[in-house]
C-alpha positions in Angstrom: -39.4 -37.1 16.6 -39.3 -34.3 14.5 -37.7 -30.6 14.9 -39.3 -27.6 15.6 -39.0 -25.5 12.9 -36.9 -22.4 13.4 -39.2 -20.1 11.0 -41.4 -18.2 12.6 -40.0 -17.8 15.8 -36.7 -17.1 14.1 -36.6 -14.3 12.0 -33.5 -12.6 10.7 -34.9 -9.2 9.7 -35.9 -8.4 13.1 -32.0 -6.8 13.5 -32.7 -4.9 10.2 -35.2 -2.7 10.2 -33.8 0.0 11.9 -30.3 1.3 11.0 -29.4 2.0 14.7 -30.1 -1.8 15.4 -28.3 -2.5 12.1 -25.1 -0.4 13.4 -25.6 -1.8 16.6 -25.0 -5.3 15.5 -22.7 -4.8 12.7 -19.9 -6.9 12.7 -17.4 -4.7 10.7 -16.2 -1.1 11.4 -14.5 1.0 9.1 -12.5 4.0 10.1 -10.5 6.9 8.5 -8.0 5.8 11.2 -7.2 2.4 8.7 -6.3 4.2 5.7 -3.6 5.3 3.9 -3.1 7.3 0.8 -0.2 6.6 -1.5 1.4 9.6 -3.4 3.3 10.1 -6.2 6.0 13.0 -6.0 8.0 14.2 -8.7 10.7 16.8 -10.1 9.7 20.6 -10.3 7.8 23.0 -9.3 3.8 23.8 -8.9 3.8 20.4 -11.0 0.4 18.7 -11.0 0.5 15.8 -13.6 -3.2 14.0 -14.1 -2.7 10.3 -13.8 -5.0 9.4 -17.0 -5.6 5.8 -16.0 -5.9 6.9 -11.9 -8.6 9.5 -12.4 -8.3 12.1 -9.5 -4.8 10.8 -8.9 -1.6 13.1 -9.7 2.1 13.2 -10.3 3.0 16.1 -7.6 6.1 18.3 -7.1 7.0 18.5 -3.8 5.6 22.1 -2.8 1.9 20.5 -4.6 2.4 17.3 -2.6 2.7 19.1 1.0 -0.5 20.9 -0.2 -2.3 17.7 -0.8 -0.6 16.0 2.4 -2.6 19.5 4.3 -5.9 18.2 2.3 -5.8 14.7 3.4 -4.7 15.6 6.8 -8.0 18.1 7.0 -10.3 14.8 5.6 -9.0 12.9 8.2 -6.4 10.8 6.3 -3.4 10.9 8.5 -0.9 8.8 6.7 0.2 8.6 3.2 2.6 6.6 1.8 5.2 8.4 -1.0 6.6 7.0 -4.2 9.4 8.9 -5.6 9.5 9.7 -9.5 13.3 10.6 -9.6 15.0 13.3 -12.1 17.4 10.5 -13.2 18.0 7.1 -13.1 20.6 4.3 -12.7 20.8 0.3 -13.2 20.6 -0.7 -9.6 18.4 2.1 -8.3 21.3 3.8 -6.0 19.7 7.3 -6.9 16.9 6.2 -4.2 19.4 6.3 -1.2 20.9 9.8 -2.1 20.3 12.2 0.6 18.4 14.6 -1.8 16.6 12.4 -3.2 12.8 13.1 -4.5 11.0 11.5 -2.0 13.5 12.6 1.0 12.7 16.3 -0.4 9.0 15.4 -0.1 9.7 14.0 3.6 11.9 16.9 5.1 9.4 19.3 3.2 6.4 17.8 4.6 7.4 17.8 8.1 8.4 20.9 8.0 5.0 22.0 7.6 2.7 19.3 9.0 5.0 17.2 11.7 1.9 15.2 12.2 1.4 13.5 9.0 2.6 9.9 9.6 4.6 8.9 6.4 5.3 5.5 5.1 8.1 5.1 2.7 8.2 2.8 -0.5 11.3 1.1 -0.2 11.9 -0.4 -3.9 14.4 0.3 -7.0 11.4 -0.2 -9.9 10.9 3.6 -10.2 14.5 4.6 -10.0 16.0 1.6 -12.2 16.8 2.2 -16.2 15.0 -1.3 -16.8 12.0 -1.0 -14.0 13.0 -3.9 -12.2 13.0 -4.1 -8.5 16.8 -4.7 -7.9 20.0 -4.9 -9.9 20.3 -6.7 -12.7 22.8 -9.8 -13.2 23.2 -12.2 -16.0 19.9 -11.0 -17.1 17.7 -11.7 -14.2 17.2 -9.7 -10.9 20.2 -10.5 -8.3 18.4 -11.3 -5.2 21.9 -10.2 -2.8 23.0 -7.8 -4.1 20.0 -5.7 -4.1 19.4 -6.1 -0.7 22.3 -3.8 0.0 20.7 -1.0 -2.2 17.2 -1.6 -0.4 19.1 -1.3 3.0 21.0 1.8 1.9 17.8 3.5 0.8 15.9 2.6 4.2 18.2 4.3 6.0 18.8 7.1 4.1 14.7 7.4 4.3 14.8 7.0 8.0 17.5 9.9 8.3 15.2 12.1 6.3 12.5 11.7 8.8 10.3 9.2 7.5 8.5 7.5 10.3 8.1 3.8 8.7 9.6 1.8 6.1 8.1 -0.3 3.4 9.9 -2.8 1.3 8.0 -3.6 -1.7 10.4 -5.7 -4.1 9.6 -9.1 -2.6 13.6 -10.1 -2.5 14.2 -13.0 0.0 15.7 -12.3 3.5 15.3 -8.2 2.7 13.0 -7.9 5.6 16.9 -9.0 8.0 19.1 -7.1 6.2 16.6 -4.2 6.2 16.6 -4.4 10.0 19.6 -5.1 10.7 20.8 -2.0 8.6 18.4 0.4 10.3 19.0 -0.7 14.0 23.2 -0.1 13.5 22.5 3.0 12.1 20.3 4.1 15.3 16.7 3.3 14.0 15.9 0.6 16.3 12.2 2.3 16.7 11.7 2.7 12.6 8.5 0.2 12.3 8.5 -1.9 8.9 5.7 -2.6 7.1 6.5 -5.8 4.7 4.8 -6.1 1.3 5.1 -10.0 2.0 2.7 -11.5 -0.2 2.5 -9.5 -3.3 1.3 -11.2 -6.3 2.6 -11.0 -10.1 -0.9 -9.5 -10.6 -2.5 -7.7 -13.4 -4.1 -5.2 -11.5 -0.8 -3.2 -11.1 -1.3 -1.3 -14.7 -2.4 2.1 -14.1 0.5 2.4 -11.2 3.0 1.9 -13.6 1.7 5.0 -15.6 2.0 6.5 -12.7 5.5 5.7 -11.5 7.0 5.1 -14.9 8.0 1.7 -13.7 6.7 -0.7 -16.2 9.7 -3.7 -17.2 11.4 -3.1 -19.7 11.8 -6.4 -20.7 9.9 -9.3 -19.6 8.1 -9.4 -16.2 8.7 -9.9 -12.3 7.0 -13.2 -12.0 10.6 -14.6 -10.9 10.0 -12.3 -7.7 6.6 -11.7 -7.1 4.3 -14.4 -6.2 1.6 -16.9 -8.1 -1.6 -15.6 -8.1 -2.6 -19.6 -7.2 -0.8 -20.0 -4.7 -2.2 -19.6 -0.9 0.2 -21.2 1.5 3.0 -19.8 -0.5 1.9 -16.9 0.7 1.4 -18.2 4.4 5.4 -19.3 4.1 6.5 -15.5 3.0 4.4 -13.8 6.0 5.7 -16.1 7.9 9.4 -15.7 7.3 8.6 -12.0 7.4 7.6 -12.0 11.0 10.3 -14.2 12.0 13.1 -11.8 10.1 11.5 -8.9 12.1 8.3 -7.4 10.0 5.8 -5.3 12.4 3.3 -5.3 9.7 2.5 -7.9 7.1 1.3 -6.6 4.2 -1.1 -8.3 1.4 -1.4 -7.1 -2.6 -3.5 -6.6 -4.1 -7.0 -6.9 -2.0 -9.6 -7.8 -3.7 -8.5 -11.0 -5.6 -6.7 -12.2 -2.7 -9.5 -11.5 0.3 -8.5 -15.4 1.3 -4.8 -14.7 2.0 -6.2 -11.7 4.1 -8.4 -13.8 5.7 -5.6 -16.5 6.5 -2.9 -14.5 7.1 -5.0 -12.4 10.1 -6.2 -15.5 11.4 -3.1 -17.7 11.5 -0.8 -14.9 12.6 -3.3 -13.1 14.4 -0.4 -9.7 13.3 -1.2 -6.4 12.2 -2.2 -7.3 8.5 -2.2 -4.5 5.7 -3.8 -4.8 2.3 -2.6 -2.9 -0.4 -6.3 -1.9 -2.7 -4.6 -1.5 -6.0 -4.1 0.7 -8.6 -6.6 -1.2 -11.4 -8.5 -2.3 -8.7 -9.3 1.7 -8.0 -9.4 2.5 -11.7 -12.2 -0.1 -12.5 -14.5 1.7 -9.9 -13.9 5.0 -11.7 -14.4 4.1 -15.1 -17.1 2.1 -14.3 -18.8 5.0 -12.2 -18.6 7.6 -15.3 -20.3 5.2 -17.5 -22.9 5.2 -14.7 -23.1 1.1 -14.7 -22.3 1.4 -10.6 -23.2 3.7 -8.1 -19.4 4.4 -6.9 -19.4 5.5 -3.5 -21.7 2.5 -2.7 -19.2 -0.2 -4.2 -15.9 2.2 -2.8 -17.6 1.3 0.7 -18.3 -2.2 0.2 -15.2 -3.0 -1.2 -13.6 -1.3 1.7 -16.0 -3.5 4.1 -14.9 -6.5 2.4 -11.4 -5.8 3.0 -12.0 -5.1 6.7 -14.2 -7.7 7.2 -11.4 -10.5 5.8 -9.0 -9.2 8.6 -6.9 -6.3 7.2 -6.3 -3.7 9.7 -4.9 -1.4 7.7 -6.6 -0.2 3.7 -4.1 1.7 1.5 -6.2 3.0 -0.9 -6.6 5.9 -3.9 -10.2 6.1 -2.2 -9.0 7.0 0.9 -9.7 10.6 0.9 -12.8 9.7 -0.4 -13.7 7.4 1.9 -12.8 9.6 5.1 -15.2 11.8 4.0 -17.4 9.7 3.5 -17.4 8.3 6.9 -16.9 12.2 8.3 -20.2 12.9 7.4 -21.9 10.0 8.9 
């Protein structure tokens, strides 16, 4: 007995001919809604600093940042998420939970003018540390402990300046507990945090540390951040971060690691945000001006891809980009 052969009677390209059938039966939306933009704020005033390496991307004083903030907000972009570049710095980063610190300023200053904006802190020491580690330095290696209590401090002190979530990025064990547990006794049960729980030693993070001034100054961070081979590693972090009180699970970078996406959606079935990186964005612009892509055609597919491995959530350089993008359609 043989089968009946599927071909004619079966063809695929029926669904494609059209693009109303083709958005009809697409399987992936994208929406402004899922993006954030990150920011970097700085010292000074009327300050716009070109990030050479992050083309379109600035260093912005606080006055130029609320500007942009009015920009994205207008595009469609309704969250943004602020790294601080501070005047000084200090070996454990304790210039980041100062009440007037820079990205406090940026936060009072851009609710002051556009309450709506939904902003999502960085919580890390990298950019406020002499040595550009994450957390305070013991014996010559990162002390996991004792960092916590500056990451804590800094939440808070984020959370009294009106931010409206928290984001801990330094990949220190049991931070996302101590984080929570800091914010509820100081009154911020309803502060949401958004865990960077499997973030990779990756190489893709160059261009950001122009940007933040942030690189190591000696060795690297692969004692903290994760192995780029390892998968169920990753499954064991997102996991503890749930259990020690994440609301959003966080994955970075994207592209590289669109199988942890994938597997952290579908075995935790969570909000899941992935972080599209720095060199990520940068290899899309510098392969656009040499005219070897079309840009805007591989920004959107690379934002599909994302969405269609199960992030709910893109943090992206594109992202004003893409809104407007997707405004016009």
């Amino acid at each position: 007995m043989s089968l009946r052969p599927l071909f004619p009677d079966t063809r695929m390209r029926r669904l494609r001919y059209s693009k109303v059938v083709r958005d009809m039966v697409a399987e992936t939306s994208l929406s402004a809604d899922d993006l954030i933009m990150p920011l970097f704020v700085c010292p000074g005033e009327k300050v716009k600093n070109p990030i050479k390496s992050m083309p379109g991307n600035d260093q912005l004083s606080v006055d130029m940042l609320v500007e942009k903030c009015k920009e994205l907000h207008a595009a469609g972009v309704k969250s943004v998420l602020l790294f601080g570049i501070p005047e000084s710095k200090d070996e454990d980063g304790s210039v980041a939970t100062h009440e007037h610190g820079i990205v406090q300023k940026a936060t009072r200053a851009i609710k002051e003018v556009l309450p709506e904006m939904y902003i999502i802190a960085d919580i890390c020491n990298c950019e406020y540390t002499t040595h550009g580690h994450c957390g305070t330095i013991i014996d010559g290696d990162v002390d996991n402990d004792s960092t916590l209590v500056t990451l804590s401090a800094q939440a808070v002190s984020l959370a009294e300046a009106g931010v409206d979530m928290v984001a801990p990025s330094d990949m220190m064990d049991g931070r996302i507990a101590h984080m929570r547990a800091a914010l509820d006794e100081n009154c911020f049960e309803k502060m949401p945090i958004m865990a960077y729980s499997a973030k990779y030693a990756s190489g893709f993070y160059g261009p950001f540390r122009d940007a933040a001034d942030s690189a190591p100054q000696f060795g690297d961070r692969s004692t903290y951040q994760m192995d780029p081979r390892n998968s169920d590693e990753a499954i064991r972090e997102v996991e503890m971060d749930i259990a020690e009180g994440a609301d959003i699970v966080m994955v970075k970078p994207a592209l590289s690691y669109l199988d942890v996406i994938y597997r952290t959606k579908h075995e935790f079935n969570t909000p899941v945000a992935a972080y599209n990186v720095s060199g990520e964005f940068s290899m899309v612009k510098a392969a656009q001006e040499r005219d070897w892509i079309d840009g805007n055609r591989v920004m959107m597919e690379i934002m599909t891809s994302i969405k269609r491995a199960g992030a709910d959530i893109i943090i992206t350089y594109h992202a004003q980009e893409v809104a407007e993008i997707l405004n016009k359609k």
